[in-house]
N, C-alpha and C positions, 0 to 999 in steps of 0.2 A: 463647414470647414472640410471636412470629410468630403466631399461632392467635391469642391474642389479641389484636394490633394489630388483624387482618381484620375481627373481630368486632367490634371497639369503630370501626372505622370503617364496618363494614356498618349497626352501629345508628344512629350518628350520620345517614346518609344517609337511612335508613327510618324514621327515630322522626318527623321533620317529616311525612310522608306518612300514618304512622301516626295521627297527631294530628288530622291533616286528616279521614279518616276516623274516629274518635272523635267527634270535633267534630260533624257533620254527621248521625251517625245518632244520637247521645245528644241531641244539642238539637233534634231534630225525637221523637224520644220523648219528650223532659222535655215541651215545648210541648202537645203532642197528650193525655198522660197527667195533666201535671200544672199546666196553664197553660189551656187551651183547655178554650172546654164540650163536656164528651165526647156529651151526647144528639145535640152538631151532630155532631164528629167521626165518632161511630160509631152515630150514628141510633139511639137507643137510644128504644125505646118505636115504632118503625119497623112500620105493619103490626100493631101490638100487641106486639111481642119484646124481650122485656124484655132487659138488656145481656148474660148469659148465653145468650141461646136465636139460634139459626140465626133469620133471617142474620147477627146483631149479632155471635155469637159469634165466628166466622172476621172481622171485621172485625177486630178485634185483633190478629192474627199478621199480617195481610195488611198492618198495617203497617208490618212490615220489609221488604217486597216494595220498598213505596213508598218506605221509607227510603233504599233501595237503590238505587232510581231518581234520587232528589236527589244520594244520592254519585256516581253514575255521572258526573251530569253534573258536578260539582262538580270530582271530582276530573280528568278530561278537560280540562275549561275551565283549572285551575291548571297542569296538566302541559302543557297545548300553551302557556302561556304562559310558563311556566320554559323549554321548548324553543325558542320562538321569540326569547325576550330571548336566550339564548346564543348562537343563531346570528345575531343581531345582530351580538352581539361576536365571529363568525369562530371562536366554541369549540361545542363537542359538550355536550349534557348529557341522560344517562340516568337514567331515574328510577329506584328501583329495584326489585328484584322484587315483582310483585304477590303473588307468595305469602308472603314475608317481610311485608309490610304487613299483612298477611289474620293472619296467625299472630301479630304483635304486638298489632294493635288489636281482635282477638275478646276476648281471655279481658276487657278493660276495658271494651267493649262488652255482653260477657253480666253482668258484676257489675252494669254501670250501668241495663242492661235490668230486672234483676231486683228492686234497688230501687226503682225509677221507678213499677213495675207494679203491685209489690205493698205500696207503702207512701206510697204519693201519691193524693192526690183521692179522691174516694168514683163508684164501687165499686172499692177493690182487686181484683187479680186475683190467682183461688187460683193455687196455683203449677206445676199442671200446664198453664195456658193461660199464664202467663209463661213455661212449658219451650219454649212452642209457636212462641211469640213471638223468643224467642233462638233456636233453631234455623230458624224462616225468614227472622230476620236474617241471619245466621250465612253459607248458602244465597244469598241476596240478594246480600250483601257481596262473596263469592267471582266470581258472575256478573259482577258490575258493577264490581271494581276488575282482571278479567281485561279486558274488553270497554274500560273507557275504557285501560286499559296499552294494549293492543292500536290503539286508534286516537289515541293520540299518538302511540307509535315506530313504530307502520308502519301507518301511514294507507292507502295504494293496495292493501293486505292487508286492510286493516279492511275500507275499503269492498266487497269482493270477500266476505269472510267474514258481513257484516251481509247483502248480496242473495241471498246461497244461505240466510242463515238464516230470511229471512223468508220462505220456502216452508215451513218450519217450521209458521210461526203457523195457517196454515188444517189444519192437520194438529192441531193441538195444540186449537184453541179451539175448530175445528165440527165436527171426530168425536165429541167427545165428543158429540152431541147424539143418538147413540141411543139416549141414559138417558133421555132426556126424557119418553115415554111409558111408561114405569115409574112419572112421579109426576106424571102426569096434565095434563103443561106444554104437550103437542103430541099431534100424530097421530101413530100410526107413520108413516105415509107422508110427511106433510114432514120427519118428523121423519129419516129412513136419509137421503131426498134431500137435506137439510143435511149430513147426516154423507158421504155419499158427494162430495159437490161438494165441500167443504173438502180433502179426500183428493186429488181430482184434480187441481183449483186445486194443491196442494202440489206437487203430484209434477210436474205440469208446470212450473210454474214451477223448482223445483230443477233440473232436468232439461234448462230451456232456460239456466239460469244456467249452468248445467257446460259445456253447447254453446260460452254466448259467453266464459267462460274459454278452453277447446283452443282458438278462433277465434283469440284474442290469443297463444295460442301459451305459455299457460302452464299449468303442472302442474295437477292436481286438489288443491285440498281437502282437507285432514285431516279424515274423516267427521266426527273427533269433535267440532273447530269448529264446524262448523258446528250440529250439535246444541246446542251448547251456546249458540250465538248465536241457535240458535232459542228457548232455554231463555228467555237474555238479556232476548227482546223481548217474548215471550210475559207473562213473569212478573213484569217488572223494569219495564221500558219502559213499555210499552201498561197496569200498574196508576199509574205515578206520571204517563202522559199523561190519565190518568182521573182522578186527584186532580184536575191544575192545568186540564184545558183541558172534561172534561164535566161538572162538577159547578158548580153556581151560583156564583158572587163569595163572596155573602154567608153560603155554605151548603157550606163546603168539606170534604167527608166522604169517608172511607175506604170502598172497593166492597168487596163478600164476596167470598167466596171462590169464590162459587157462578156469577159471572162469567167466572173464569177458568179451573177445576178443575171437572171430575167429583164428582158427590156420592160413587161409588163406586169405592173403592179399585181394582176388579177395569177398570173401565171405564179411570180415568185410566192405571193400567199398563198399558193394551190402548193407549189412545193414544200414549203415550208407546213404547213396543214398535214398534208402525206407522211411528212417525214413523223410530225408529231404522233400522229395516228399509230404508225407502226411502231414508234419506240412504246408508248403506253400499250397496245393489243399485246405485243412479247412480254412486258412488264408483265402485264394482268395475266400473263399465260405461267409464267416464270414463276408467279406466287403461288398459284392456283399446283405448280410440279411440287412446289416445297412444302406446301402443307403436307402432313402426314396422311 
């Protein structure tokens, strides 16, 4: 009986949050799939690439990237303001787990993706790019309802966790550019010197964020924070500040994938590896300053 009070009050608190996120990333698919002209949305006929062919292609999945970015903020903005109205009134109010909301609102978010995709507006999508599409919703959603959780209940953490992660992003976005001269986008030579400067840029940066932490006289970092808030901004962020703020008014479309990610599987594992590496090396260094 007991078991099930907690549960029927755990839903009760999660299912509004859960909702919140439903909401936000299924009416921003219904819109863009089934509402919106897709040749704007996802540049179709772009360069001559028809809706299936690269780049047009990864536009589609990269929409949950973006969807992700909407809820981040979304859900943030509501949650700092359910906590601010409370401590108005002198009470406490905790949202609740982000992974309870993640676990309730996927499996009605992958159904509602997968109708949307493949049975709204012309051209459907076969169902292995609708797989594509749910699984970097899926991805998206977790980043972004850990990251806004994170900076409503602890905000002085957040902001701590978001500046070491954005040593992250030159790590993640301009190594990859040693692929570039594989498909004839660059020279090798500017092309390693991009990939080596993003690399350093990172590492310093990380490196001086960890400095002005021990300076404040507090602990290091969860490596894996911070990874993950590089993930965050990398993937989440910086594609849905690219929907709202670099793309025309009147011309509002979704960027490839080919902006944020590696063409090649073996490259983007190299970066993403790289990046892991250094966040843990600084971690293990950061500990090693703090012990007495």
């Amino acid at each position: 009986m007991r078991l099930r009070v907690f549960f029927s009050a755990s839903y009760r608190k999660t299912a509004p949050w859960a909702g919140l996120a439903i909401s936000v990333m299924l009416g921003l698919f219904y819109y863009w799939f089934a509402i919106a002209n897709r040749y704007v949305v996802f540049l179709y006929e772009h360069l001559g690439a028809g809706p299936f062919q690269e780049p047009n292609y990864s536009r589609h999945w990269m929409a949950g990237l973006v969807a992700s970015g909407a809820l981040l903020s979304m859900y943030a903005f509501v949650g700092w303001c359910c906590v601010s109205l409370a401590a108005a009134f002198h009470k406490t109010y905790l949202l609740p787990s982000w992974q309870h909301v993640w676990l309730l609102s996927a499996p009605p978010v992958a159904i509602g993706i997968w109708a949307i995709t493949t049975r709204c507006n012309f051209p459907t999508l076969p169902w292995p790019l609708s797989a594509r599409c749910i699984i970097a919703t899926w991805i998206g959603m977790a980043l972004a309802l850990w990251l806004a959780d994170l900076i409503v209940q602890q905000t002085s953490e957040a902001l701590w966790v978001i500046l070491h992660g954005a040593g992250m992003v030159p790590i993640l976005l301009l190594l990859r550019a040693v692929e570039l001269p594989f498909y004839g986008l660059a020279s090798p030579a500017s092309a390693y010197l991009l990939g080596i400067a993003g690399l350093i840029v990172g590492v310093l940066w990380i490196a001086e964020a960890a400095r002005l932490r021990l300076a404040w006289q507090k602990p290091p970092l969860n490596p894996l924070s911070i990874f993950c808030a590089g993930l965050g901004l990398s993937y989440v962020v910086l594609p849905f500040a690219h929907y709202l703020f670099l793309t025309p008014p009147n011309i509002r479309y979704i960027s490839t994938a080919g902006n944020f990610f590696a063409n090649s599987p073996v490259v983007q594992l190299l970066c993403w590896g790289i990046g892991t590496l250094v966040v843990f090396v600084i971690n293990k260094k950061g500990n090693q300053e703090e012990k007495p």
